[in-house]
C-alpha positions in Angstrom: 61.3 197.6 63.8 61.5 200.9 64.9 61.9 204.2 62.1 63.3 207.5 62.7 63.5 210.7 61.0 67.2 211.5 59.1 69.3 212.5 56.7 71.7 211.1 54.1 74.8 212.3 53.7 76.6 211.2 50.9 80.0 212.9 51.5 81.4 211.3 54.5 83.5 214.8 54.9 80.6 217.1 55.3 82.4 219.4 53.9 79.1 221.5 53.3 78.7 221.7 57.4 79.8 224.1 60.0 82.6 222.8 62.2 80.2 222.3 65.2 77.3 220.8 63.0 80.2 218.0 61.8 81.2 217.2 65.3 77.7 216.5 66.8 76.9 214.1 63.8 80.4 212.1 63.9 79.4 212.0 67.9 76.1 210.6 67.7 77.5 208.3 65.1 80.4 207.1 66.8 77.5 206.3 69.6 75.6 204.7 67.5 78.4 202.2 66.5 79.2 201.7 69.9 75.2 200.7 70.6 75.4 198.0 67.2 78.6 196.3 68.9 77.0 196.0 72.2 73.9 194.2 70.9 73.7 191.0 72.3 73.5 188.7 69.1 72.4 185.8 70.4 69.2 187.3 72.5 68.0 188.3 69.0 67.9 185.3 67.6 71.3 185.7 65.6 73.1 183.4 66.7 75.4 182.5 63.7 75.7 185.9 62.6 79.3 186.2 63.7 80.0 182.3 62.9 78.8 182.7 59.1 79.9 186.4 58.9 82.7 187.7 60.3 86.5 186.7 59.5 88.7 187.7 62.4 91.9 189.0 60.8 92.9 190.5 64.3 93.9 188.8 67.5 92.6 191.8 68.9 89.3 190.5 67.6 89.1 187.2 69.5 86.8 186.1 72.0 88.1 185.9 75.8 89.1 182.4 76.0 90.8 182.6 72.7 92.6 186.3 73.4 94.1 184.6 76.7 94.7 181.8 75.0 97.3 183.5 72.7 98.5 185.9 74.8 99.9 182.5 77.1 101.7 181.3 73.4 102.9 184.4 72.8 104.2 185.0 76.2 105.9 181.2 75.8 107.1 182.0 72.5 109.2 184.8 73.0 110.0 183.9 76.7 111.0 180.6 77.1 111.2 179.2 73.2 113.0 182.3 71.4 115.9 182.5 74.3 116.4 178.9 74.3 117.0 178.1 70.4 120.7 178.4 69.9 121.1 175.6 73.1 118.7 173.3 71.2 120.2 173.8 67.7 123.5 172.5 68.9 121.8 169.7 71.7 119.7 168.6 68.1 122.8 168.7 66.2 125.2 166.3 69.5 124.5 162.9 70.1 121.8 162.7 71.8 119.3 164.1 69.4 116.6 162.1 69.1 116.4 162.3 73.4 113.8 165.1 73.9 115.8 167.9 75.4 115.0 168.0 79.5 114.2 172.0 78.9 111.6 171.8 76.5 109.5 169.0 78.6 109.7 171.1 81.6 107.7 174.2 79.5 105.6 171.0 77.9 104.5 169.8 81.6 103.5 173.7 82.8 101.8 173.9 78.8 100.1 170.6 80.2 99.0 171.9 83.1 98.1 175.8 82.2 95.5 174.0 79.4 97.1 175.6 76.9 97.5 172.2 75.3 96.1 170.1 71.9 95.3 173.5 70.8 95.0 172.2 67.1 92.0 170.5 67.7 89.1 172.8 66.7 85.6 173.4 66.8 85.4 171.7 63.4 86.0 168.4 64.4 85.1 168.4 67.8 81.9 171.1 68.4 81.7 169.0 72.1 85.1 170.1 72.7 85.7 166.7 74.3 89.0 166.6 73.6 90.3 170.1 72.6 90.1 174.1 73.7 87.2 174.9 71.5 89.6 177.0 69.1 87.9 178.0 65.3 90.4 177.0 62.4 90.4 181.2 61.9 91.3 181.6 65.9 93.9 178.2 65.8 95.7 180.0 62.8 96.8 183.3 63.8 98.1 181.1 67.6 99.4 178.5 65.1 101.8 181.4 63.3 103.2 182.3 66.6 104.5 179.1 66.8 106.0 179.7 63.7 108.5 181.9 64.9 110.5 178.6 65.9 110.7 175.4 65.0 110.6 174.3 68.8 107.2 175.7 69.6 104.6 173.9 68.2 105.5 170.8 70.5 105.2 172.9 73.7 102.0 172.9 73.0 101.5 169.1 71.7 100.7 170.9 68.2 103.5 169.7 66.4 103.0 167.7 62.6 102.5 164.7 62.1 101.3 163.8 65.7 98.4 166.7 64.9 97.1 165.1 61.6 97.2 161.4 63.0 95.3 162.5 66.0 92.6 164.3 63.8 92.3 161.0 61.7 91.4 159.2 65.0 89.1 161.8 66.4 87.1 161.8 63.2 87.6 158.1 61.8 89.1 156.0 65.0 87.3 153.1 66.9 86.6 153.0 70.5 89.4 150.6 71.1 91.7 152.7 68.7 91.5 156.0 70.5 91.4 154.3 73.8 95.2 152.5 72.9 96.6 155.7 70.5 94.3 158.7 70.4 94.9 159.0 74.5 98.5 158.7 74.9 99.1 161.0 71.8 96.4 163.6 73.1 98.6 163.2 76.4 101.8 163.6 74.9 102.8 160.4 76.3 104.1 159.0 73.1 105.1 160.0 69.5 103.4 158.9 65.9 104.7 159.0 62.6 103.4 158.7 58.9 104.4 156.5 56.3 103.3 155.4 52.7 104.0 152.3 50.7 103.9 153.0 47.0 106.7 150.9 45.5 106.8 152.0 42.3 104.3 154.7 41.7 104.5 158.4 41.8 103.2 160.0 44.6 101.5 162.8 43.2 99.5 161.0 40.9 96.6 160.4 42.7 95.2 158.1 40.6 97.8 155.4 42.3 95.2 156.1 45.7 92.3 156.1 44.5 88.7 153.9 44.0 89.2 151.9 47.1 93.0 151.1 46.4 94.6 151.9 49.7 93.9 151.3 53.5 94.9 153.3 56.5 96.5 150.5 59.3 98.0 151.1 62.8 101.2 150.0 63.0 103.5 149.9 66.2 107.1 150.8 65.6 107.9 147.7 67.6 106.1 145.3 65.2 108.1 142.1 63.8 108.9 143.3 60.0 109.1 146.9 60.3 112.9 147.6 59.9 114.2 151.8 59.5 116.8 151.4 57.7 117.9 155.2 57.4 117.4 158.6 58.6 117.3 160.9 55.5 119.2 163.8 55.4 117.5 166.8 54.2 119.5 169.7 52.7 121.7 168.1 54.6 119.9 168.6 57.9 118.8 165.2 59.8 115.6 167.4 61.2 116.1 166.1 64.6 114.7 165.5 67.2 111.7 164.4 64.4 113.6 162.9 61.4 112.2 161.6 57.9 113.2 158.0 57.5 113.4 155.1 55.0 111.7 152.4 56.9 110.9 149.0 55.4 107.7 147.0 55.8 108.6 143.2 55.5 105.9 140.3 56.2 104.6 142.9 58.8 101.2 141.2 60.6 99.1 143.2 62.5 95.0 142.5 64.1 93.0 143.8 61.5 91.6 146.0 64.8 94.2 148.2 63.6 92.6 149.1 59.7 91.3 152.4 60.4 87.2 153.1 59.4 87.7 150.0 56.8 89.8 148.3 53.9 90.1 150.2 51.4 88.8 153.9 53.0 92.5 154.9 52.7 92.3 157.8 50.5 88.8 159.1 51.7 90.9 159.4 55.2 93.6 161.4 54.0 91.2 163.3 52.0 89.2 164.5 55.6 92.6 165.1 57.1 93.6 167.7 54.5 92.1 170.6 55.4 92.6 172.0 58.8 96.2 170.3 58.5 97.2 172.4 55.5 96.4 175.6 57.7 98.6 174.2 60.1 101.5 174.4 57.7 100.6 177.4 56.1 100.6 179.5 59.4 103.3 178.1 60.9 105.3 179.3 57.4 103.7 182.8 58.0 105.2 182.6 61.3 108.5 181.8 59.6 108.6 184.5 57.6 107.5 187.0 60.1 110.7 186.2 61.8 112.5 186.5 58.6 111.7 189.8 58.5 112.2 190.7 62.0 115.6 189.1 61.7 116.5 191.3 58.3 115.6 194.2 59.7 117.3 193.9 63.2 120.4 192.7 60.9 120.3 196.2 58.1 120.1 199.1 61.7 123.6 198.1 62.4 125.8 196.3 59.7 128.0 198.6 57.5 129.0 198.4 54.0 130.4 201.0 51.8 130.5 203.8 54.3 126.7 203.1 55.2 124.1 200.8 56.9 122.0 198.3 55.1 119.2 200.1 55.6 120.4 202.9 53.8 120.7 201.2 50.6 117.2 201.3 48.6 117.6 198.0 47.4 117.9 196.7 50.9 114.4 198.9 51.9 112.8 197.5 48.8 113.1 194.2 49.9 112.0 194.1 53.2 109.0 196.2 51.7 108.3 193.4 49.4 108.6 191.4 52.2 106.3 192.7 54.1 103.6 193.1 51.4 103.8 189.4 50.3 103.5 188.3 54.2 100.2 189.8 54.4 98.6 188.8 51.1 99.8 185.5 51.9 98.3 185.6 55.6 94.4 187.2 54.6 94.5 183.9 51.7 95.4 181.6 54.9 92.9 183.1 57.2 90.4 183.1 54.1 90.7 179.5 53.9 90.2 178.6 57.4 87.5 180.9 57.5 85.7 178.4 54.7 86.8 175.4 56.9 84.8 176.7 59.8 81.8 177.8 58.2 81.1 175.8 54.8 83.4 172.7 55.6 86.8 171.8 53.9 84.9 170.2 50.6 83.7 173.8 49.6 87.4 175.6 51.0 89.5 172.6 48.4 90.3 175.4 45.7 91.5 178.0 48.5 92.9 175.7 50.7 94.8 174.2 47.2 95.6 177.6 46.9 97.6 178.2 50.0 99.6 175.4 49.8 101.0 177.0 46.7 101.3 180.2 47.9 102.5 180.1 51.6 106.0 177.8 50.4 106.5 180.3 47.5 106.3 183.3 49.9 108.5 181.8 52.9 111.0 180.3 50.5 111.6 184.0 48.9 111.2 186.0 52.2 113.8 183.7 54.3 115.8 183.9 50.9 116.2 187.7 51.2 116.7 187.5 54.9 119.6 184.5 54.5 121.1 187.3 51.4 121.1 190.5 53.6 122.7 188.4 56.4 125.3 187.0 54.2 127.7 183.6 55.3 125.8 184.2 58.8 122.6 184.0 57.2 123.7 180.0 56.1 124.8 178.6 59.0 122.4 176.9 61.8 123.4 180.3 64.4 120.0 181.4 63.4 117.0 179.9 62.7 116.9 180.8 58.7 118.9 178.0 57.1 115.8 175.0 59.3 113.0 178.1 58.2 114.9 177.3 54.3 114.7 173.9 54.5 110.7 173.7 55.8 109.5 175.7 53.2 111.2 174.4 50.3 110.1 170.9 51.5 106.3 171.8 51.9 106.7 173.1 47.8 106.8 169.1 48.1 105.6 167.2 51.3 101.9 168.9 51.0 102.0 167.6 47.2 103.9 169.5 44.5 102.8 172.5 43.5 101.9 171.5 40.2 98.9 169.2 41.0 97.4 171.9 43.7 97.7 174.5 40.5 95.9 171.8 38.5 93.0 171.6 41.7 92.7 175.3 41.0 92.8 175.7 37.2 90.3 172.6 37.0 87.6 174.7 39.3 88.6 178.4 37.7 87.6 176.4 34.1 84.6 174.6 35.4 83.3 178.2 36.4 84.0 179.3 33.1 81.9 176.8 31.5 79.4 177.0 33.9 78.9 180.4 32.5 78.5 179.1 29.7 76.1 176.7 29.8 73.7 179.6 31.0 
């Protein structure tokens, strides 16, 4: 190590300095900046410096591959995706809606064929990158938000929930024969997955029902003798096609016990591996939701006029998209927080944050798109924009990623064992 001569200033403004005695030191040390970023890490000897270190809460921060990467969704997004949406709301809403619509399968195939495909699957579970693009959780979260801006997107990119949690389970927890005859064809886009759990007469958020070896995790083909749907479930009155969340019955349903996934009984310490890097997901993609939200509110309050003015005259109008805005980006740095933890200590040591995004991220979207449905009035309601389905997402996710009452519980548990850890000291 090498030492030189200086001084230390401890005003930043050097105020104390002549004009031409300021500008020569904010030189050199603009150079000298420019010298520490250039620094190969790698060639002296830190090579997780930037993995350990460094949370990118920038795109403009990404590596190459990664920068490309999301410049390709973004370009796709607001391209081919945005343009198309009011088409596929009525096609989902005809009677062919649970037929993939011919439009979207043409930008799948190119999405297919550019690479820009299975982005989902990070270093985390795969460091070989055998079967993804060699995204971090961090990098996979601010693309992942992008796709947020519509509904639609994620599946141009074979990102699209639950297919992305099952295929995880069978990357980390699937035999040989099982990814061979499931993992493939999903990681292809060839076919379709679903989830479902049997707990006749339990509550689901009581985890106690799934735990100490209770449960199994089984591959079961739609086609199997027994397994009957007997409805599609309407969601604030939405059927959520083309996807759908159905009442299906399992009766005297046999399969090869080939199909138990890792072992009987390994259930719940599946679901438990899959939580992490799947609740980012969701958590983005609401972000992205509520980025268009805003967008929409503000394209909405330049021209509608009320009372002699526009909307975005009227300060109760500014202080909502303001509020908006702010609650956005404190949601977003908790997200990008908890992948962060993901990719560098492992989603064991990330359980409080990530328990603390799935709180946070439906609370925000449900009270930004709110706003944005109340500034557009009757409009705001209907399926002619995207804010009704964003609604109906977020308010199910205050739900469908557990209620918010046991992930508050995750947290208060580990804020009081702090606390008497202190203690105890």
């Amino acid at each position: 190590m090498e030492y030189k001569k200086g001084r230390v200033f401890l005003d930043p403004t050097l105020a104390h300095l002549k004009p031409k005695d300021r500008k020569e030191i904010y030189e050199e040390a603009i150079k000298t900046l420019v010298n520490l970023h250039s620094i190969d890490l790698k060639s002296i000897g830190f090579n997780n410096y930037e993995k350990k270190g460094m949370l990118v809460v920038t795109p403009s921060a990404f590596s190459k591959p990664a920068k490309k990467i999301y410049e390709i969704v973004k370009d796709v997004v607001y391209t081919d995706i945005l343009p198309l949406e009011v088409d596929l709301m009525k096609y989902y809403d005809g009677p062919n809606k649970w037929i993939p619509h011919p439009k979207i399968e043409k930008i799948k195939d190119r999405m297919r064929k550019l690479g820009v495909w299975n982005l989902f699957i990070s270093k985390h579970i795969d460091p070989e990158e055998k079967y993804g693009v060699g995204l971090t959780n961090v990098e996979y979260a601010h693309i992942c938000e992008l796709m947020g801006r519509s509904l639609f997107a994620p599946e141009v990119f074979n990102c699209q929930a639950p297919d992305t949690g099952n295929m995880e389970v069978l990357i980390k927890y699937g035999s040989e024969e099982q990814q061979s005859r499931w993992l493939v064809p999903l990681l292809n886009g060839d076919i379709k997955s679903c989830f479902a759990m049997t707990e006749p007469d339990v509550a689901s958020s009581d985890a106690t029902n799934i735990r100490e070896s209770r449960q199994s995790m089984i591959l079961v083909p739609m086609k199997a003798t027994g397994v009957q749907i007997i409805r599609n479930l309407h969601v604030f009155g939405s059927q959520d096609a083309p996807s759908g969340h159905c009442e299906v019955l399992f009766t005297n349903v046999r399969i090869p016990v080939d199909n138990m996934i890792l072992g009987e009984g390994r259930g719940f310490e599946i679901a438990q591996g899959r939580l992490g890097p799947g609740r980012i997901h969701h958590a983005m993609r609401l972000i992205g939701h509520a980025e268009r939200s805003i967008e929409i509110m503000k394209e909405r309050v330049t021209y509608r006029v009320t009372f002699g003015r526009k909307l975005e005259e009227f300060d109760s109008i500014r202080k909502e998209i303001a509020l908006s805005r702010c609650e956005v980006e404190q949601a977003r740095l908790l997200v990008l927080k908890a992948a962060h933890m993901i990719d560098t200590i492992g989603s064991k040591e990330a359980r409080s944050e990530i328990a603390m995004i799935k709180v946070v991220a439906p609370n925000m979207t449900v009270r930004v798109v709110d706003r944005a449905i109340q500034i557009l009035g009757g409009r705001g309601l209907t399926m002619d924009t995207p804010l009704s389905s964003f609604f109906i997402a977020a308010r199910s996710l205050k739900l469908a990623d557990g209620p918010d009452e046991v992930h508050l519980e995750t947290i208060a548990k580990k804020e009081l064992g702090k606390e008497r850890e202190k203690s105890r000291l």
